[in-house]
Backbone as a printed PyTorch tensor [residue, N CA C, xyz], in Angstrom:
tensor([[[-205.2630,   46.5160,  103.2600],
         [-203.9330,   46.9320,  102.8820],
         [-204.0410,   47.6670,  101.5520]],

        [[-203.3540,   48.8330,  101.2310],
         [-203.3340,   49.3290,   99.9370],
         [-201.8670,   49.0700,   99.5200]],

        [[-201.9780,   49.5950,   97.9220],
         [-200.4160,   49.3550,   97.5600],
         [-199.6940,   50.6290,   97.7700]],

        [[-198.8590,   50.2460,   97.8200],
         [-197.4320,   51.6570,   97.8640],
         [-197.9180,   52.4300,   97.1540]],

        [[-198.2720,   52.6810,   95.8380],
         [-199.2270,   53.7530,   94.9440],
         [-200.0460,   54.7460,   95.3490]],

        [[-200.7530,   53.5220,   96.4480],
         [-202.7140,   54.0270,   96.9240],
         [-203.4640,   53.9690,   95.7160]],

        [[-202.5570,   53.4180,   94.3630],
         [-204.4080,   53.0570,   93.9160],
         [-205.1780,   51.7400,   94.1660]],

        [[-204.4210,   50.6330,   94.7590],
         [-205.4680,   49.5070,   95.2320],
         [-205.4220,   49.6820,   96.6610]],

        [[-206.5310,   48.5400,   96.6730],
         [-207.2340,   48.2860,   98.4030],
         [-207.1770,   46.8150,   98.2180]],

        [[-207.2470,   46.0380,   99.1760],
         [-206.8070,   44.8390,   99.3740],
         [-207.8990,   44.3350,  100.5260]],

        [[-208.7040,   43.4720,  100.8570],
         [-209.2310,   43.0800,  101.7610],
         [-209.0150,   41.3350,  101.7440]],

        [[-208.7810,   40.8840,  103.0720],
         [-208.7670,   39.5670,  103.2880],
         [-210.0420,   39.1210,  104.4200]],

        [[-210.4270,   38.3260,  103.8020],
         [-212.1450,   37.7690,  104.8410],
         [-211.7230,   36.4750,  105.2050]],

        [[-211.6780,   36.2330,  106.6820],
         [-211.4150,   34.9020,  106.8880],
         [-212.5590,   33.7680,  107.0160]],

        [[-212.1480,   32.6730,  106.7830],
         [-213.8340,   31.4450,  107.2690],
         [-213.6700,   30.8950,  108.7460]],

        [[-213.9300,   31.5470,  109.6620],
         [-213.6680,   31.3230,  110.7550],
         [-212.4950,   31.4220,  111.3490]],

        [[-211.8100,   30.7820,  112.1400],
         [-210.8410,   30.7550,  112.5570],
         [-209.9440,   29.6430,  111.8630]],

        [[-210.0620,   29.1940,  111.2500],
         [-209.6950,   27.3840,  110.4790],
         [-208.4380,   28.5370,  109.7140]],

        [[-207.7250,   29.5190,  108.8750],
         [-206.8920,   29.9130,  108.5250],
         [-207.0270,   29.6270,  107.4270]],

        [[-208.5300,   29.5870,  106.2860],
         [-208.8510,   29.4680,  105.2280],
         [-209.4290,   31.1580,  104.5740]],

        [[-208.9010,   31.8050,  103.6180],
         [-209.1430,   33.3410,  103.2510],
         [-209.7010,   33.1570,  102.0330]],

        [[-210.5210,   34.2880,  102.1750],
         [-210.7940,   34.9320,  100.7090],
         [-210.5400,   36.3820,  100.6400]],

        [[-209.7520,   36.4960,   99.2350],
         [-209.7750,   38.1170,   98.9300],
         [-209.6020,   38.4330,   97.7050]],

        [[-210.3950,   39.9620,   98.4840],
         [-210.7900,   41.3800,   97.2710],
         [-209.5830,   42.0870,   96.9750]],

        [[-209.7910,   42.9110,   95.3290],
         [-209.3880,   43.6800,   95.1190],
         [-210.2210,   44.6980,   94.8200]],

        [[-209.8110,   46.2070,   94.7900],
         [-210.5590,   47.2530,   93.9980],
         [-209.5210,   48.6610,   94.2070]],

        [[-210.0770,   49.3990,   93.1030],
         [-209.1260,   50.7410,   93.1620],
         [-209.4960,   51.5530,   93.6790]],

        [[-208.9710,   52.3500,   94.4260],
         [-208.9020,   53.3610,   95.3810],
         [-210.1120,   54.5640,   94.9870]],

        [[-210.4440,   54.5880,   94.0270],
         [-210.8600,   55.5440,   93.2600],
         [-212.6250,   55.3790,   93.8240]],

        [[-212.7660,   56.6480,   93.8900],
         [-214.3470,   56.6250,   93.7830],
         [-215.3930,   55.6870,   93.1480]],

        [[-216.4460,   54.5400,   93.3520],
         [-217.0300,   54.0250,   92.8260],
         [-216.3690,   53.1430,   91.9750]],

        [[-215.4430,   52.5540,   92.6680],
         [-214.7920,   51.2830,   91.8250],
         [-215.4520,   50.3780,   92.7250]],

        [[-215.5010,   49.0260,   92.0150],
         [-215.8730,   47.6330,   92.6990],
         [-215.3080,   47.0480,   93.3850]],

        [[-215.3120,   45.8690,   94.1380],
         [-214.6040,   44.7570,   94.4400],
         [-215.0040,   43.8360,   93.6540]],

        [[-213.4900,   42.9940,   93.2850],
         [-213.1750,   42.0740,   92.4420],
         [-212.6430,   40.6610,   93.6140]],

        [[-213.2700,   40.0890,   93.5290],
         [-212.8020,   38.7500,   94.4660],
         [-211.6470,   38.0190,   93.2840]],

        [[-210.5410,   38.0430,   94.5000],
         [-209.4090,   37.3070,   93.8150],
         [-208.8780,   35.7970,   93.7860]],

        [[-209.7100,   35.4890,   95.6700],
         [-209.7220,   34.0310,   95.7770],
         [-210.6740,   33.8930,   96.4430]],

        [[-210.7370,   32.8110,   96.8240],
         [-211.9850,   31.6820,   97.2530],
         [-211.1470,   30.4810,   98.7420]],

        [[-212.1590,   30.6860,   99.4130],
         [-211.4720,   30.0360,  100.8440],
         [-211.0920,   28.9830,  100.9610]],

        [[-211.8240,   27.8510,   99.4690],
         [-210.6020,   26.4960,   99.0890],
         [-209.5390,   27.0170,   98.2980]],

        [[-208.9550,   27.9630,   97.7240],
         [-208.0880,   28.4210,   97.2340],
         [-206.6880,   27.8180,   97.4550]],

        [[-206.6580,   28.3560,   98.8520],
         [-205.2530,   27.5250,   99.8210],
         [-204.5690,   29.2370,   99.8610]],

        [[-204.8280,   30.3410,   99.4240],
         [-204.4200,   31.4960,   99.7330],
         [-203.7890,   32.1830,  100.5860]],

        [[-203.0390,   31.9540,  101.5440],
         [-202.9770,   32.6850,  102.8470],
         [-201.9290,   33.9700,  102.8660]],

        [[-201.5680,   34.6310,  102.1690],
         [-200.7410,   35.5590,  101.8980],
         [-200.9980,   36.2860,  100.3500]],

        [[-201.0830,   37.8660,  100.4550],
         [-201.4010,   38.1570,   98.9060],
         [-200.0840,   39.8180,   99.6640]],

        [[-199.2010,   40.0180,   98.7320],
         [-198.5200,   41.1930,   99.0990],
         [-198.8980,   41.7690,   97.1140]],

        [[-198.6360,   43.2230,   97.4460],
         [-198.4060,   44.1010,   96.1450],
         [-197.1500,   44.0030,   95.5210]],

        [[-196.9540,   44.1410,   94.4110],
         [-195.4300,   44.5710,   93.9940],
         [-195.2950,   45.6260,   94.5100]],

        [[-194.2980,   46.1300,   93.8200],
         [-193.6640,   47.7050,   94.5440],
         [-194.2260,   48.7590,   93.1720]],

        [[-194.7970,   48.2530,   92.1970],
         [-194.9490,   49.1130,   91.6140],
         [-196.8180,   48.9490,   91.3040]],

        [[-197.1160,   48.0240,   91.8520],
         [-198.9310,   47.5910,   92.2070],
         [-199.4350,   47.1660,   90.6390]],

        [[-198.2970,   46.4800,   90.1870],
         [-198.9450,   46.4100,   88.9040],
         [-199.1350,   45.1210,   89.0300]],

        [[-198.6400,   44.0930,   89.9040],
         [-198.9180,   42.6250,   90.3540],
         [-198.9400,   42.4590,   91.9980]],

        [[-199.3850,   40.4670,   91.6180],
         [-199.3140,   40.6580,   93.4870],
         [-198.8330,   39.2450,   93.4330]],

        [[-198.3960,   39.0720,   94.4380],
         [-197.5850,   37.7980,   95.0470],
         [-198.3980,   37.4680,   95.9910]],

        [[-198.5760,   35.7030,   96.0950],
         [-199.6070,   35.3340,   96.2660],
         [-198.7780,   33.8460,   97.3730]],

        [[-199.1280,   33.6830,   98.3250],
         [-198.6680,   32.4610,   99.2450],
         [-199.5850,   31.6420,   99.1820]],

        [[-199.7500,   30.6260,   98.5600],
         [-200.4980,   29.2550,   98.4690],
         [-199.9290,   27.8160,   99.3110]],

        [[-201.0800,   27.5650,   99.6780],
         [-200.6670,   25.9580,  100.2410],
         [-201.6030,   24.9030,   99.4910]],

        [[-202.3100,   25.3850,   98.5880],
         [-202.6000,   24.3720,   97.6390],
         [-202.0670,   23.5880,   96.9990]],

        [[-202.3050,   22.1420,   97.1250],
         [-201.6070,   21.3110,   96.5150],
         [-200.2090,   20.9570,   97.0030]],

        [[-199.6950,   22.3320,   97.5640],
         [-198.2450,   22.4440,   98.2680],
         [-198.3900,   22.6360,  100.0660]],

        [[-198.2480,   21.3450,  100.9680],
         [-198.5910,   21.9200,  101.9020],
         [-197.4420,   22.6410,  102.6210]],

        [[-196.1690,   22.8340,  102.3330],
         [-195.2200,   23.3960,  102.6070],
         [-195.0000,   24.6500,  102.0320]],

        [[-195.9410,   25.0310,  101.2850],
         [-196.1680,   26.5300,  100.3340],
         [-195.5490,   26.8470,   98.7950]],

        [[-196.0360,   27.2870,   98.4290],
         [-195.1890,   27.8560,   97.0720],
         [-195.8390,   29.5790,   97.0470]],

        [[-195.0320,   30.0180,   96.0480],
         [-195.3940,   31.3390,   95.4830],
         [-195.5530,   31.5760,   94.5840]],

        [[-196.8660,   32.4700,   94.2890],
         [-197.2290,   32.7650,   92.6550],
         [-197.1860,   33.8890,   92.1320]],

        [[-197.2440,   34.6370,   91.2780],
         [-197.1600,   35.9440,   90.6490],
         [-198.4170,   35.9240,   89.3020]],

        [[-199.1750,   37.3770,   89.9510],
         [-200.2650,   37.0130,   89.2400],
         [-200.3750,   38.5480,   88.6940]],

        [[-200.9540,   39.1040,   87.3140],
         [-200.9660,   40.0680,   87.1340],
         [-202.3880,   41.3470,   87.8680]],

        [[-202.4200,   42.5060,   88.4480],
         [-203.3590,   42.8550,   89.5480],
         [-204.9360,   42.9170,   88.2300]],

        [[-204.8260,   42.9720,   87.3840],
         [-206.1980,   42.8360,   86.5520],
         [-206.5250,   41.1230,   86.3910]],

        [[-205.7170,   40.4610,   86.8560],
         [-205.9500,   38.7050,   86.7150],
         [-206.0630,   37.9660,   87.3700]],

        [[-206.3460,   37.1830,   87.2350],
         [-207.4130,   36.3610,   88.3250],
         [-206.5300,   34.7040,   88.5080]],

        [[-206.7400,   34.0830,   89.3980],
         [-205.8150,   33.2860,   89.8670],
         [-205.4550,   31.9650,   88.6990]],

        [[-206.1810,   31.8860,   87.6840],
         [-205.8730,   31.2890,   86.3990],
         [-204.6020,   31.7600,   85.9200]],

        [[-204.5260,   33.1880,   86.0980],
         [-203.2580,   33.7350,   85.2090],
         [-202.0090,   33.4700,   86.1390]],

        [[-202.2600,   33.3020,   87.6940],
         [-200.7070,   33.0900,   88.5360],
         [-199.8050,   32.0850,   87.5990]],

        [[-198.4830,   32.6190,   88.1460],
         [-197.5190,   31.7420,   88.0190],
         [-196.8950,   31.0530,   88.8780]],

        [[-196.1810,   29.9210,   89.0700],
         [-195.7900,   29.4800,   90.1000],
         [-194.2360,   30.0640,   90.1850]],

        [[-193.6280,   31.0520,   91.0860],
         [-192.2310,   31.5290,   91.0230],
         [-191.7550,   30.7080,   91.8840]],

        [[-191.6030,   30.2320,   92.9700],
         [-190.8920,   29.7120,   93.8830],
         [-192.0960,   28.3130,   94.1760]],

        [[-191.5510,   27.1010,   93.3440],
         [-192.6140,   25.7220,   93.7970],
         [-192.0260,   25.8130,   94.9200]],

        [[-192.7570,   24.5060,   95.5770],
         [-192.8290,   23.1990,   96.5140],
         [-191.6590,   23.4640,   96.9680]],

        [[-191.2030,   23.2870,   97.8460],
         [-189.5200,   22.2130,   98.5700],
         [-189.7110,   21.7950,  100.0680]],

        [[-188.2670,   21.0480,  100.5650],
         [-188.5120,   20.6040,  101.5520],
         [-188.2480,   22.0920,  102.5400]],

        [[-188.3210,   23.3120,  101.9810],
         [-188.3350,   24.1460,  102.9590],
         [-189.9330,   24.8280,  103.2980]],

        [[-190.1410,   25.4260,  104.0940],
         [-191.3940,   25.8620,  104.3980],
         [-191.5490,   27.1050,  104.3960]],

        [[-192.3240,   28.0090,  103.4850],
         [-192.6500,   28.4790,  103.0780],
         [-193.7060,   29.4490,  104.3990]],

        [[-192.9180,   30.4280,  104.7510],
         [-194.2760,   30.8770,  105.9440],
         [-194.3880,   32.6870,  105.5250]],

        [[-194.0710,   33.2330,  104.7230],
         [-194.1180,   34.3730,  104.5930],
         [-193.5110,   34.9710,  102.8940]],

        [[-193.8980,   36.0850,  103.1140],
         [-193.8180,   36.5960,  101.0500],
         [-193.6690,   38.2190,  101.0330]],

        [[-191.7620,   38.5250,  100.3500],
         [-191.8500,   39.5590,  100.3970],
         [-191.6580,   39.9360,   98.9320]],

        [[-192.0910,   41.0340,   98.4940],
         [-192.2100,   41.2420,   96.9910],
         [-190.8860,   41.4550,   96.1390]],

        [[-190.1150,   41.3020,   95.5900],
         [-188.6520,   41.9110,   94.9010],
         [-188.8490,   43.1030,   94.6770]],

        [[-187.7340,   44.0300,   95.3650],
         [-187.7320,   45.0090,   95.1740],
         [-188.1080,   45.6940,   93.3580]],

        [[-188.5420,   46.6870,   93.5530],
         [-189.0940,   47.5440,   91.7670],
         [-187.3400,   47.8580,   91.0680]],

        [[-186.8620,   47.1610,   90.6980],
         [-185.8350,   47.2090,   89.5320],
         [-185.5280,   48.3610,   88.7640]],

        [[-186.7920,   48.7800,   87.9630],
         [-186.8610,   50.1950,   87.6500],
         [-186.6080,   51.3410,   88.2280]],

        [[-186.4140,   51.5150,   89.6060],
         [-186.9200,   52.7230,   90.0520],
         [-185.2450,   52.6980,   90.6270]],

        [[-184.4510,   51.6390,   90.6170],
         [-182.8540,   51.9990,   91.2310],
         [-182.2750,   53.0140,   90.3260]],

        [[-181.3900,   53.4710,   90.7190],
         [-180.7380,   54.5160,   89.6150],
         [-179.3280,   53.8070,   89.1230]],

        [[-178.6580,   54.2650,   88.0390],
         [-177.5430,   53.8990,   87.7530],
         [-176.5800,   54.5240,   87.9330]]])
């Protein structure tokens, strides 16, 4: 998946079929790297872009088996997430980004 931009790339690697992921980031750009963002104990299963690719929203079932959502900055690594939407008794099966604020007109 890339972002709305096209300057990132996004790859998700699964561990079999069990619904455990790991994923890359890297920029679009010639001879950029991949940056691994998670790890397949992570609890990861959803990573979307913002609308402006400067972050990414992140669906975790770590710790939360009903899900939460995090917001992490796209140069930072899952230390820096935040938790935006904890735990509840609702379930958590999908993650869409808030629309870019900036870009409405007045």
């Amino acid at each position: 998946m890339t972002s709305s931009n096209g300057r990132w790339l996004l790859a998700r690697v699964a561990n079999g079929d069990g619904g455990e992921f790991a994923h890359y980031v890297r920029e679009t750009r010639d001879g950029a790297e991949w940056r691994q963002l998670s790890w397949h104990e992570d609890g990861i299963k959803d990573i979307e872009f913002s609308h402006d690719g400067a972050a990414l929203y992140l669906r975790s079932v770590k710790n939360a088996p009903r899900g939460k959502v995090l917001r992490m900055p796209i140069h930072g690594n899952l230390r820096d997430a935040e938790v935006i939407v904890p735990e509840s008794d609702a379930v958590i099966e999908g993650i869409v980004p808030p629309p870019s604020f900036s870009s409405w007109s007045t």
